[in-house]
N, C-alpha and C positions, 0 to 999 in steps of 0.2 A: 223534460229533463229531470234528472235524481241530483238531489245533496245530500249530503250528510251532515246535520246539523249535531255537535256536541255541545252538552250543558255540564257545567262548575257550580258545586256550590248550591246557592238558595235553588238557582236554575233546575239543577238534577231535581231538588226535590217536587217542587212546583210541577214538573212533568212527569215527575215518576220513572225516568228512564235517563240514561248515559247520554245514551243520541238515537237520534232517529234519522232513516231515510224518509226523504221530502220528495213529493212527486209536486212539478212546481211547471208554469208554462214558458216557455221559448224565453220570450222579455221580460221575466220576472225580474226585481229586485230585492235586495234584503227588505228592503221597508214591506215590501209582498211578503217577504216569508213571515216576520216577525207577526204581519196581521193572520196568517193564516195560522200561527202555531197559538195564538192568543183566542182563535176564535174554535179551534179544535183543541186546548186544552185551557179552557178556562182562567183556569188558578195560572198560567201564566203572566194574564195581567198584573199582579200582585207583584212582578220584577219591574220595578218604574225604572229602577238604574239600572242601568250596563254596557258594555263596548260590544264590537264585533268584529273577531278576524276572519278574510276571507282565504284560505291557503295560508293560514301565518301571519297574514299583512291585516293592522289594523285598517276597517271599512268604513263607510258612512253608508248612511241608509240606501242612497242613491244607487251606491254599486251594484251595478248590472250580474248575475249571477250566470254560471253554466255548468253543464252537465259534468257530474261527477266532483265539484266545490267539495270542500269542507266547511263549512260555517260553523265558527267556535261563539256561541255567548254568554260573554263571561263577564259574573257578576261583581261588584265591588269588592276588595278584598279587607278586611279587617283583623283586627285582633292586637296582640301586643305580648 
């Protein structure tokens, strides 16, 4: 199955791109992606915080993922 994962913020830069397509297996879950996009772009580790919507709806790691998601991770927001 394909996702489209979009990055905000510290995210985009850490990976260098907007969003990518994730090719990901049948059962995967967020907690699967997040290891897999940390382990093919490094410098992702370096985002310790962040939330995750899956379609819109804030996720927990658990949430079961499928074909054609949107996976938004989005960093802490700051400023003033």
């Amino acid at each position: 199955m394909k996702v489209n994962v979009k990055f905000f913020a510290l995210g985009r830069e850490l990976v260098g791109n907007n969003s990518l397509e994730i090719e990901l297996g049948e059962s995967d879950n967020i907690k699967n992606l997040i290891e897999r996009l940390q382990n093919e772009h490094p410098k992702f580790k370096e985002l310790k915080s962040f939330v995750v919507a899956v379609n819109m709806e804030y996720a927990d790691m658990q949430k079961s993922l499928n074909d054609g998601d949107e996976v938004a991770i989005i960093p802490p927001v700051s400023g003033g």
